[in-house]
N, CA, C and O of each residue as an XYZ file, in Angstrom:
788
protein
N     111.246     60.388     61.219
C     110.309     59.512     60.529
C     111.041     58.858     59.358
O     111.626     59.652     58.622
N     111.113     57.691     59.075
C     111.363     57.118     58.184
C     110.919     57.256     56.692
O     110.054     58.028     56.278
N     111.669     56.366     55.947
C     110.667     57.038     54.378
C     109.742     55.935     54.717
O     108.637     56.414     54.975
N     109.763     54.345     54.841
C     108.682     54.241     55.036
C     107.593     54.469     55.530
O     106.608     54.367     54.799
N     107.454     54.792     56.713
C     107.086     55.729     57.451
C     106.204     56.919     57.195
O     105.108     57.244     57.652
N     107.088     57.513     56.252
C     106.231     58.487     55.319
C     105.434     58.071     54.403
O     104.272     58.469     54.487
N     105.746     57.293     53.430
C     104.977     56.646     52.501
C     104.108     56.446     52.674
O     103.225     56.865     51.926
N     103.811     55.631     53.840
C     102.887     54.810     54.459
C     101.836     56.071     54.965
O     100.667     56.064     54.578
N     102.226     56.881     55.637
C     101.443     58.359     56.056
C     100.870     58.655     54.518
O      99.682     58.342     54.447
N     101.117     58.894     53.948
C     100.849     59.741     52.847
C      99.651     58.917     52.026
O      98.713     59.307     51.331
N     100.117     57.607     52.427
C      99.124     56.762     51.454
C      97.758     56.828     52.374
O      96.634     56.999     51.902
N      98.079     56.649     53.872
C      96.892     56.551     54.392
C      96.122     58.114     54.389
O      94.909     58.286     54.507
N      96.841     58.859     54.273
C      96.447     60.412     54.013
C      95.245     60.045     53.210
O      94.054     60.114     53.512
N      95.908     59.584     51.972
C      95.477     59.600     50.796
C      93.651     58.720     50.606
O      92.552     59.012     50.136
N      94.197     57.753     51.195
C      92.728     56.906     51.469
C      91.927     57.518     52.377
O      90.754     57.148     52.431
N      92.400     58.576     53.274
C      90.968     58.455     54.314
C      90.402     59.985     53.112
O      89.247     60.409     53.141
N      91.122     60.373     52.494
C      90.791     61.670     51.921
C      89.766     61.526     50.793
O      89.018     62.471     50.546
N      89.672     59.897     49.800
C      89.692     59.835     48.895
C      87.882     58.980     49.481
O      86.714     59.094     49.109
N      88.516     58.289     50.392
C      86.901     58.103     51.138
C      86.189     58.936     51.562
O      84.983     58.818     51.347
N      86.777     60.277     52.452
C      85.923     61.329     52.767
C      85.325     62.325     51.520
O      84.673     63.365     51.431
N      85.754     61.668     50.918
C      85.492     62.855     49.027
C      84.349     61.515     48.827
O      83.172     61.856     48.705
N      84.587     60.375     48.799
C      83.202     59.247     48.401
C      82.291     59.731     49.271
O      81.348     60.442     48.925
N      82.548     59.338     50.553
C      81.545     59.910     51.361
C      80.439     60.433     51.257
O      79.309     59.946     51.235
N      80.989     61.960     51.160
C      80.172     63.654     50.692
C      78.849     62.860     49.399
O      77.811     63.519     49.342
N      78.878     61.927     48.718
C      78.160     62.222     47.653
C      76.991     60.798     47.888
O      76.030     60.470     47.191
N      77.357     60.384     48.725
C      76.220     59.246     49.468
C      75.422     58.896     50.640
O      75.963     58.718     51.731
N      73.842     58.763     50.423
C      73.448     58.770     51.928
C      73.837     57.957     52.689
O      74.227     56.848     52.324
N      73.802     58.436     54.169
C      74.723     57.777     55.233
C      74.806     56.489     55.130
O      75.850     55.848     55.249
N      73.093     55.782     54.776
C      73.429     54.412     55.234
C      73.905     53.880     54.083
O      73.873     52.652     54.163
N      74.398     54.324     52.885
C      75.220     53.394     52.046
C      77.139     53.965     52.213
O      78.100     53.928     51.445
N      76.947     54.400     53.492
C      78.288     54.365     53.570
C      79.123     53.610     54.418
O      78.610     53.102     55.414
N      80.607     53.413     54.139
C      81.139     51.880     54.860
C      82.033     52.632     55.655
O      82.385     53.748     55.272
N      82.546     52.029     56.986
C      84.243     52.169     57.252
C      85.418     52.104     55.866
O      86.452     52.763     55.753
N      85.003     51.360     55.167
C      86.501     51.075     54.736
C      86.405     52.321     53.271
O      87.418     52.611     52.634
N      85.168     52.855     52.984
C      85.370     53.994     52.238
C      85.912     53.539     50.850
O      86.811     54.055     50.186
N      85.201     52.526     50.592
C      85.450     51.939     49.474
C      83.623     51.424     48.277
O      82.739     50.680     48.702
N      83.616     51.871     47.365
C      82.501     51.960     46.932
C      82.823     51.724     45.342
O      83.892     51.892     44.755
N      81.771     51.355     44.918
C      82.043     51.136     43.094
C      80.252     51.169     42.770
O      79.279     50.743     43.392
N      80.415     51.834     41.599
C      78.994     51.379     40.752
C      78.439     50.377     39.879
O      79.409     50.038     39.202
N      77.855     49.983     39.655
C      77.337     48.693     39.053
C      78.453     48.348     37.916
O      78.924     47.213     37.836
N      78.850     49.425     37.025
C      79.868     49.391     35.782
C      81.009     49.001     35.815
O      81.717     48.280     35.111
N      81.195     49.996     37.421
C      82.668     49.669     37.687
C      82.904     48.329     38.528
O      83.947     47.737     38.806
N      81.627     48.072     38.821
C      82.079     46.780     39.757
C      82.575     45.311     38.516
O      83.524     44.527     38.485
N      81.391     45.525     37.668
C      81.820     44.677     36.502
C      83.199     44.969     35.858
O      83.724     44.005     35.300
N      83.775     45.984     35.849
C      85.155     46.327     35.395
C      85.917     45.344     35.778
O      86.327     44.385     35.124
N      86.113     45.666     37.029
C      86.535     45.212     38.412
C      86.861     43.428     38.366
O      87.870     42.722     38.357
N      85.650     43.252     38.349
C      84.978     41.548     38.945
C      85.898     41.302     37.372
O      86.107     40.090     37.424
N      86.429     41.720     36.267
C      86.533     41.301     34.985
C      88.252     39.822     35.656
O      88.660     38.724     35.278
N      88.647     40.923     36.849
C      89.860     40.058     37.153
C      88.922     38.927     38.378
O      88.097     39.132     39.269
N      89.588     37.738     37.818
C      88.744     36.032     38.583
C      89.173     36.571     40.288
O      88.305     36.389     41.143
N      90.344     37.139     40.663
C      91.118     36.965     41.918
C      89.693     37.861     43.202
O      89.537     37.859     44.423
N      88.818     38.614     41.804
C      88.095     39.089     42.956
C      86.464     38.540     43.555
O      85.797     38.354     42.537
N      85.832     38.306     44.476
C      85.028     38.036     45.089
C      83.392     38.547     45.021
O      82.928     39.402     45.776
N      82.768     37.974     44.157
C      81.258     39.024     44.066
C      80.405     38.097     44.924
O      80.270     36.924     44.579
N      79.707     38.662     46.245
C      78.766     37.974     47.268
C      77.662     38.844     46.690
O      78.022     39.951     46.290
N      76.233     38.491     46.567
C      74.943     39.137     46.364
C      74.519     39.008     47.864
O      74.320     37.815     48.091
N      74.302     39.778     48.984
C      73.718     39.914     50.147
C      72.177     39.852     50.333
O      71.562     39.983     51.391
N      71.646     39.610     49.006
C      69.827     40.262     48.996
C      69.118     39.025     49.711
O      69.720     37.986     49.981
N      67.915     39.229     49.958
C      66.978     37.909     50.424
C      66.934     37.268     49.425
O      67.262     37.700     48.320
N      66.303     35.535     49.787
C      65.973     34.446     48.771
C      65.253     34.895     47.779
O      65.384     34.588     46.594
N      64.428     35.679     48.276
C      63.164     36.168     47.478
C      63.619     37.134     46.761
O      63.151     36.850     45.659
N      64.284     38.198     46.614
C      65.127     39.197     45.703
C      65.787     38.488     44.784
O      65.656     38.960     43.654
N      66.566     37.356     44.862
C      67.117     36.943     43.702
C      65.910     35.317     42.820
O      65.945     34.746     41.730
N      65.030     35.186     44.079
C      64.336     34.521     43.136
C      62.885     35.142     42.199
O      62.103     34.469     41.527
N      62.875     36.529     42.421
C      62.195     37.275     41.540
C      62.303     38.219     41.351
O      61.398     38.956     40.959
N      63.560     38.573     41.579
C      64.284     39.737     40.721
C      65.907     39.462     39.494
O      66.589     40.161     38.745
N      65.856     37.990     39.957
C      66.667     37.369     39.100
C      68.762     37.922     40.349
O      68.924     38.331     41.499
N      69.714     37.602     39.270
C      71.003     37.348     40.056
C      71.897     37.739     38.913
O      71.852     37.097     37.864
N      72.862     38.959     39.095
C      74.036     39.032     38.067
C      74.603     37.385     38.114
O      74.644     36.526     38.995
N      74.950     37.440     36.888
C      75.828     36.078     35.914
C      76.890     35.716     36.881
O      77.002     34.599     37.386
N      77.801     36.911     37.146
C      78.930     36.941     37.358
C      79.012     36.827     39.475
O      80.018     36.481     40.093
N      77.986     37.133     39.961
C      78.023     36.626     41.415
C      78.478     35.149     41.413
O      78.115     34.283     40.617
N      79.390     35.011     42.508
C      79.951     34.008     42.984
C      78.916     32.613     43.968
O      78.687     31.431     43.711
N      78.531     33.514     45.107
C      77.893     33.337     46.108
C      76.888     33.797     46.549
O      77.245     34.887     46.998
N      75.469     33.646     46.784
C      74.350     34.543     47.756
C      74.997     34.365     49.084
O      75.553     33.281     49.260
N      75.019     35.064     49.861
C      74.988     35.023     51.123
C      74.277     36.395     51.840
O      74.824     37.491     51.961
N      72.938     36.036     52.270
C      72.003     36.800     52.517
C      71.911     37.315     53.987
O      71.695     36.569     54.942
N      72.167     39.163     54.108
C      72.078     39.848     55.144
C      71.340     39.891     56.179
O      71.803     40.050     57.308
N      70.088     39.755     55.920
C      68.751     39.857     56.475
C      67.790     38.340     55.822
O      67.617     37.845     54.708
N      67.522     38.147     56.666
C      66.090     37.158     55.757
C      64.707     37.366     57.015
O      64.855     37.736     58.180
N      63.681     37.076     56.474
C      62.859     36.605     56.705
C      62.110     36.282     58.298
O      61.725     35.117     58.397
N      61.933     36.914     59.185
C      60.913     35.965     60.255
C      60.675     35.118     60.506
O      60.187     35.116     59.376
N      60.388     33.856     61.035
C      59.379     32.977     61.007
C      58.025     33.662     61.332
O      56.942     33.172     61.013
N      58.137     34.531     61.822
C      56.533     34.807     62.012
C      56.485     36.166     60.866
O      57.065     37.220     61.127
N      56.015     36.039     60.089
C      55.883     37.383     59.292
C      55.425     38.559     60.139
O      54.485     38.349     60.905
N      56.089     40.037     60.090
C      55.486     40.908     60.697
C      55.564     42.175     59.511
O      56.703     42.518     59.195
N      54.172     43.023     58.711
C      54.172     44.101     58.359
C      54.359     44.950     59.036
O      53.912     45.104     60.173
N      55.422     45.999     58.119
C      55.868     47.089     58.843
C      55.028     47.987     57.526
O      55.321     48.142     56.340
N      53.832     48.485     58.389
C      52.947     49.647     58.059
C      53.624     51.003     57.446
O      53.164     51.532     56.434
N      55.037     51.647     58.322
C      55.092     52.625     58.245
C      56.383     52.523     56.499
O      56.360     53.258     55.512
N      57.065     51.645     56.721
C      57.859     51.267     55.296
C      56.993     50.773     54.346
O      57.482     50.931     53.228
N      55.500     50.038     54.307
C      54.840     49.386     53.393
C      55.317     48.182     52.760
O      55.097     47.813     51.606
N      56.197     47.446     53.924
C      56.186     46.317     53.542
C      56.633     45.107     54.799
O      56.410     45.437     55.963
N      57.127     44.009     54.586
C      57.758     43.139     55.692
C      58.392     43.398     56.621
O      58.728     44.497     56.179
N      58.705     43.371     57.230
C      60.014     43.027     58.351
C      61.226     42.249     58.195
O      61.126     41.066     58.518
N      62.259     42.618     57.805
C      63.254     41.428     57.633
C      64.501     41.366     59.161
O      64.335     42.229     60.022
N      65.585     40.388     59.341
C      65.955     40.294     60.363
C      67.116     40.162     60.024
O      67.292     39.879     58.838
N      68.060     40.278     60.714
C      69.479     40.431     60.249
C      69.547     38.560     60.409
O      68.835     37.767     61.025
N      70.580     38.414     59.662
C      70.695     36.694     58.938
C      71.589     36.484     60.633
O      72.373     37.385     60.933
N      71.416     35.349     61.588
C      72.457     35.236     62.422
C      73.384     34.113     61.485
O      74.581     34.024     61.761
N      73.079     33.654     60.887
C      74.339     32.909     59.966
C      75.145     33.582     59.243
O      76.211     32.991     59.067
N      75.045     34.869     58.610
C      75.811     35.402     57.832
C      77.188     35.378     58.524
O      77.540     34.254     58.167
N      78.108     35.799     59.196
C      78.940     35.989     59.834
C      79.575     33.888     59.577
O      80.579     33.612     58.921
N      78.989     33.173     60.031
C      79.748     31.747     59.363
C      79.494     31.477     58.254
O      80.531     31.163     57.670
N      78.585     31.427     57.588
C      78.526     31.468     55.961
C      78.935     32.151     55.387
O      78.542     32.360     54.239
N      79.878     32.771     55.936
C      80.912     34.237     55.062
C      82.067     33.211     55.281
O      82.393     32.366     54.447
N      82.554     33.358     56.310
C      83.753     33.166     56.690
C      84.086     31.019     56.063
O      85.075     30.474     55.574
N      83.256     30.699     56.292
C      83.108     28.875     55.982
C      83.029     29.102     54.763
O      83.828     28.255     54.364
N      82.485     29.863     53.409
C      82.521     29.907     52.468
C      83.933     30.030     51.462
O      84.356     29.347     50.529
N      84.578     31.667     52.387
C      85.781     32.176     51.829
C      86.427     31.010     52.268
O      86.482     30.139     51.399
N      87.098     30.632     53.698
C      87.785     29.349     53.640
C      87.463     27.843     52.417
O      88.378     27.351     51.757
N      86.387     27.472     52.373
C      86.429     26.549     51.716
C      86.444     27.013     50.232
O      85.933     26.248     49.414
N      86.857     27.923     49.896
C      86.949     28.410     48.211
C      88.599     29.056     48.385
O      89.106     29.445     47.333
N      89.296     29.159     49.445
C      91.022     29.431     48.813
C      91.145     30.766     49.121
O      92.228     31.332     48.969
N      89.846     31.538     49.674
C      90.347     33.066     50.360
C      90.583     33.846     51.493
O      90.344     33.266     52.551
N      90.923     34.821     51.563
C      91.210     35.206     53.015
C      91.184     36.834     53.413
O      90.262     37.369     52.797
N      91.696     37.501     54.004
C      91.153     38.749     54.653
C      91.958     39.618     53.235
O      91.732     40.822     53.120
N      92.573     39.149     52.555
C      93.452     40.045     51.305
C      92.464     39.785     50.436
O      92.428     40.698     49.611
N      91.366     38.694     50.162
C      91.025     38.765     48.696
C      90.118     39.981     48.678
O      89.676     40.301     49.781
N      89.709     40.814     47.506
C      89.190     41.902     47.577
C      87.734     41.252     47.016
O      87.564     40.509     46.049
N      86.868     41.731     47.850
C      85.318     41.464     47.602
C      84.661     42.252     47.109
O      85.325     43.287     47.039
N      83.601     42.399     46.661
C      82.804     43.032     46.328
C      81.119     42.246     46.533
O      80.819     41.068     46.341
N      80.344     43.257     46.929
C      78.945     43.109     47.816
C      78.192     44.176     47.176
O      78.331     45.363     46.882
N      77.267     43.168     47.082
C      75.718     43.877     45.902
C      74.387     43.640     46.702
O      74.190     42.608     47.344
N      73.794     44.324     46.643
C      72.392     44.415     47.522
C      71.288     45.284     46.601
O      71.811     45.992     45.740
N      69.779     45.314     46.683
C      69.309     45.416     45.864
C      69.858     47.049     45.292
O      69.952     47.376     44.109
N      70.242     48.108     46.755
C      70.195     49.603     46.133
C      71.363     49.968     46.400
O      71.851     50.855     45.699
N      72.031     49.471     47.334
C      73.151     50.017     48.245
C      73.430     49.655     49.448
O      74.533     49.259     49.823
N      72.171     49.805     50.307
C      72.219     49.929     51.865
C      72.651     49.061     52.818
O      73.247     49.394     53.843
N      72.253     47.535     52.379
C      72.141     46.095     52.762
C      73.852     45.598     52.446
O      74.409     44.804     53.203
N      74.408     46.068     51.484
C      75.982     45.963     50.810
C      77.176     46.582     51.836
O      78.224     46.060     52.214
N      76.494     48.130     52.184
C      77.675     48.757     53.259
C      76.896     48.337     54.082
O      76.486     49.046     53.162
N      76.111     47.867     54.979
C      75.745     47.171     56.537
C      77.013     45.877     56.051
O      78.053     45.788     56.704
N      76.843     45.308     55.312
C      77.478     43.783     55.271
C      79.231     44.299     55.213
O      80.070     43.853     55.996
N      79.474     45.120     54.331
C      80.965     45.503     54.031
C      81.311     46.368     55.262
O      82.510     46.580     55.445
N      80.411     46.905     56.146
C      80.765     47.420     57.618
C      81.120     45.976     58.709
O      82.078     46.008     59.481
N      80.564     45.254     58.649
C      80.936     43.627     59.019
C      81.887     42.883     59.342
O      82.400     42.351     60.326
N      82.041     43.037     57.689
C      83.021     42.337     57.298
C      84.362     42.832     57.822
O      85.260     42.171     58.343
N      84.293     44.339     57.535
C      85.511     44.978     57.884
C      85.830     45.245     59.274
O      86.877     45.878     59.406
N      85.103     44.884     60.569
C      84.981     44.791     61.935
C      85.574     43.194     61.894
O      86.536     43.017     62.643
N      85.263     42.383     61.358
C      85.933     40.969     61.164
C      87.277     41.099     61.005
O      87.916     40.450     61.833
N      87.983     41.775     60.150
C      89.058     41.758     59.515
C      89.502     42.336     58.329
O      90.605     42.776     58.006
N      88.199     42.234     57.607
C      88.246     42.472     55.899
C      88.419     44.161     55.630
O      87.705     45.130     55.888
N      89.794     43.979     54.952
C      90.195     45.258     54.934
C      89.837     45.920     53.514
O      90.017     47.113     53.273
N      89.158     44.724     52.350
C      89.410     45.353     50.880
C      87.617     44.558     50.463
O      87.503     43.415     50.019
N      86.875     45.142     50.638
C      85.651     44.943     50.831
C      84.959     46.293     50.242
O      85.095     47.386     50.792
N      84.116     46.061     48.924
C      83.763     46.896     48.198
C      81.756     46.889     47.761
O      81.159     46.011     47.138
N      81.335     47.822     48.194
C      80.174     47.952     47.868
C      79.813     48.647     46.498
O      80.724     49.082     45.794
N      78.622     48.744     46.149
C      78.245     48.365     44.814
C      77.055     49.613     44.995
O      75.953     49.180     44.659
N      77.030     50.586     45.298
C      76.745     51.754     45.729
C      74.945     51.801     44.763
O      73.984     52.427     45.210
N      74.921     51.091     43.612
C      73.682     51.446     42.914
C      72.694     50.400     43.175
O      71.489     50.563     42.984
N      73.388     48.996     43.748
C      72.910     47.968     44.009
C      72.498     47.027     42.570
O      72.788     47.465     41.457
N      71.895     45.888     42.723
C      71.275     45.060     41.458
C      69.875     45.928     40.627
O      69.468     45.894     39.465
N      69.549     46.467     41.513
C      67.827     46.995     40.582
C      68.207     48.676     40.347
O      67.863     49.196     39.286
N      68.792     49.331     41.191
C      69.012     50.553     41.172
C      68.563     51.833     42.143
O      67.870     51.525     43.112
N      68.824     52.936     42.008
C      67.876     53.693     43.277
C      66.404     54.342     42.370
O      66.350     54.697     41.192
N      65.255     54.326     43.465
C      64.224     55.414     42.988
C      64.362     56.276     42.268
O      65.414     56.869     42.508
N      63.544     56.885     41.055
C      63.535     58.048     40.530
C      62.698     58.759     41.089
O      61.543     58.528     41.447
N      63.592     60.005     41.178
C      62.841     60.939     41.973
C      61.651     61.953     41.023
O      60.947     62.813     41.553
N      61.645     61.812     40.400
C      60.654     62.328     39.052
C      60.572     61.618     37.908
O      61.136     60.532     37.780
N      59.817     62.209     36.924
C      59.758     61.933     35.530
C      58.633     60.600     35.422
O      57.843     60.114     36.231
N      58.939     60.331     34.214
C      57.324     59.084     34.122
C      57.552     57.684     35.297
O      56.735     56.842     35.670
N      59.154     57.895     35.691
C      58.957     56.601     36.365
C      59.492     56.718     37.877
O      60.064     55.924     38.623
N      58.965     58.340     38.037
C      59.202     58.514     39.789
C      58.824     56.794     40.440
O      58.163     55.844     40.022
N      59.566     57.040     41.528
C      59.550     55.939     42.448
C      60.023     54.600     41.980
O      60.292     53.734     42.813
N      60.126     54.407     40.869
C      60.422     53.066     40.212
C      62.218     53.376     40.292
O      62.881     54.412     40.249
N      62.656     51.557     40.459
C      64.223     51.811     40.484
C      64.453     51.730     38.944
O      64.110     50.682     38.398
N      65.022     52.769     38.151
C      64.954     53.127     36.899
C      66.468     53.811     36.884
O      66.893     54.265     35.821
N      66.999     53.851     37.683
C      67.865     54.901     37.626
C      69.222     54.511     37.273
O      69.755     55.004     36.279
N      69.661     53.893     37.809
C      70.946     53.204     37.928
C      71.097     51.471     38.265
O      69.993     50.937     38.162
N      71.781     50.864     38.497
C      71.517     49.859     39.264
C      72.432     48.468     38.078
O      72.603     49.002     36.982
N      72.865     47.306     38.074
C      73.383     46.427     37.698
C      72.326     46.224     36.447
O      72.757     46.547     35.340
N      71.092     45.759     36.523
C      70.184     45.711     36.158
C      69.933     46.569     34.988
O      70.243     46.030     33.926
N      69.395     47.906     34.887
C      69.647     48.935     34.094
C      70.671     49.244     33.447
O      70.408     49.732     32.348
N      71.840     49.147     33.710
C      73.344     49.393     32.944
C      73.400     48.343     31.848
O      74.191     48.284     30.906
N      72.270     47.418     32.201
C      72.191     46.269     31.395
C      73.688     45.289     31.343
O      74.241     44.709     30.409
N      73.959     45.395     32.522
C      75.331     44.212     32.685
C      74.519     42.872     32.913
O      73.388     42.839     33.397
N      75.344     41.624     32.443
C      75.027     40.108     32.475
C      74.029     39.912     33.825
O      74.437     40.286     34.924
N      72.891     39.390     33.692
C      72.105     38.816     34.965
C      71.287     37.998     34.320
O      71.162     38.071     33.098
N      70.391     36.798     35.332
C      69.524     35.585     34.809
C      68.696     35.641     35.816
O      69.025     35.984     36.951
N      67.389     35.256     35.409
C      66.705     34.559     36.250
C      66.837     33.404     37.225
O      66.326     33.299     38.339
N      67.810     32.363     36.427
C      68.279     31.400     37.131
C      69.132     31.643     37.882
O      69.941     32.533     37.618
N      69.222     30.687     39.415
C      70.248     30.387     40.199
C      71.094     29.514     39.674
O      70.719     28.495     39.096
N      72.539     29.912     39.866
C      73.189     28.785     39.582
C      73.791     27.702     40.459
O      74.834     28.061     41.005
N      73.460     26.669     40.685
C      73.907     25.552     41.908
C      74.880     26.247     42.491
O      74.650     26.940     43.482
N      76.051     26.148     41.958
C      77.327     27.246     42.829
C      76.872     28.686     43.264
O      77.757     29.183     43.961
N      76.018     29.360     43.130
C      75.714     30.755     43.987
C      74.851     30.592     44.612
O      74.461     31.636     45.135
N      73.993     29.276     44.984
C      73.145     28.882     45.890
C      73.679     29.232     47.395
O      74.715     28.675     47.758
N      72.933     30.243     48.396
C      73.388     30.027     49.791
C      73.970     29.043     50.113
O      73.409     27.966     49.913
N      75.381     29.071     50.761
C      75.510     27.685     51.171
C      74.718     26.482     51.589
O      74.707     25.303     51.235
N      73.757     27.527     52.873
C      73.201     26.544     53.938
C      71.654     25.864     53.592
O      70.898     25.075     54.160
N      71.650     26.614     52.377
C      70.428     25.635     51.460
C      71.242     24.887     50.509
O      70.432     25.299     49.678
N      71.854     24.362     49.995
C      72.557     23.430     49.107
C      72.020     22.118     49.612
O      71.680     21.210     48.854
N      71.953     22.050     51.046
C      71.722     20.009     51.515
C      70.305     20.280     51.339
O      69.796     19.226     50.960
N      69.186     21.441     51.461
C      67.806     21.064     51.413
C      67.014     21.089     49.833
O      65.950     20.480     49.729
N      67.496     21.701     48.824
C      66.824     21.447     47.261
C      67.521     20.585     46.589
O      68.698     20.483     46.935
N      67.001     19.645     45.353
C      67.201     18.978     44.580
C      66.787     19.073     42.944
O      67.117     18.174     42.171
């Protein structure tokens, strides 16, 4: 075996070990292939260098009334909407559908902004879940450095105390990092840009 060879072993040692240690401490569905995860704090750490990529994955309706970190680049939304609305009784709320555009409004986006399967992303969704579905995706595409945001924009449920059930806990939102109510023209979905004025 070579030293590179080795190196290269050791490093990948090192990553699947360092993901299987992330792993252990998150429910399944906020976990990714690429075993890469950050919290709201650290994602802002992170995002502090321009070279990296912040996509918000949430529905129209999540960032138009739950507001949008400052620092997101792009919406590009996982799931949206029906045309036919259907309640789901047993969740207590809508039905949403996986976006069939996401997959070209990812890829038409990063091309027309100067990036490619190296730039390192990072993906925010309201709690977690919606972030590793999208960063599982991405990384079946190609994208090898694709980072979820594990607390999401609002945060997870509290499981007790005065504000059981409310997202109180963690979250972009709560850490009190930069966010607005407003959209900003540039983090507008792409594929709505030609229909508002």
């Amino acid at each position: 075996m070579t030293r590179s060879n080795f190196v290269a072993a050791i490093l990948a040692g090192c990553f699947l070990t360092s993901a299987a240690l992330a792993d252990a401490g998150l429910p399944s569905k906020k976990q990714t292939l690429n075993g890469l995860y950050l919290t709201a704090a650290e994602a802002a750490q992170m995002l502090s260098d321009n070279n990296a990529v912040f996509i918000d994955v949430r529905s129209r309706s999540e960032l138009t009334f739950t507001g949008v970190a400052e620092r997101v680049d792009v919406h590009i939304p996982l799931m949206v909407m029906p045309d036919q609305a259907v309640f789901d009784a047993k969740k207590g709320g809508y039905r949403m559908r996986f976006n069939p555009d996401f997959v070209m409004a990812f890829e038409t986006w990063l091309m027309e902004n100067g990036y490619d399967e190296t730039t390192p992303i990072v993906l925010i969704c309201r709690s977690g879940a919606r972030s590793a579905k999208a960063a599982n995706i991405l990384r079946e595409m190609g994208y090898g450095y694709v980072w979820s945001v594990t607390d999401g924009f609002e945060g997870d449920k509290a499981k007790d105390g005065p504000g059981r059930g409310q997202r109180v806990v963690n979250g972009w939102k709560n850490a009190g990092l930069a966010w607005s109510y407003a959209i900003r023209p540039d983090q507008v979905y792409p594929l709505d840009r030609s229909q508002g004025s």
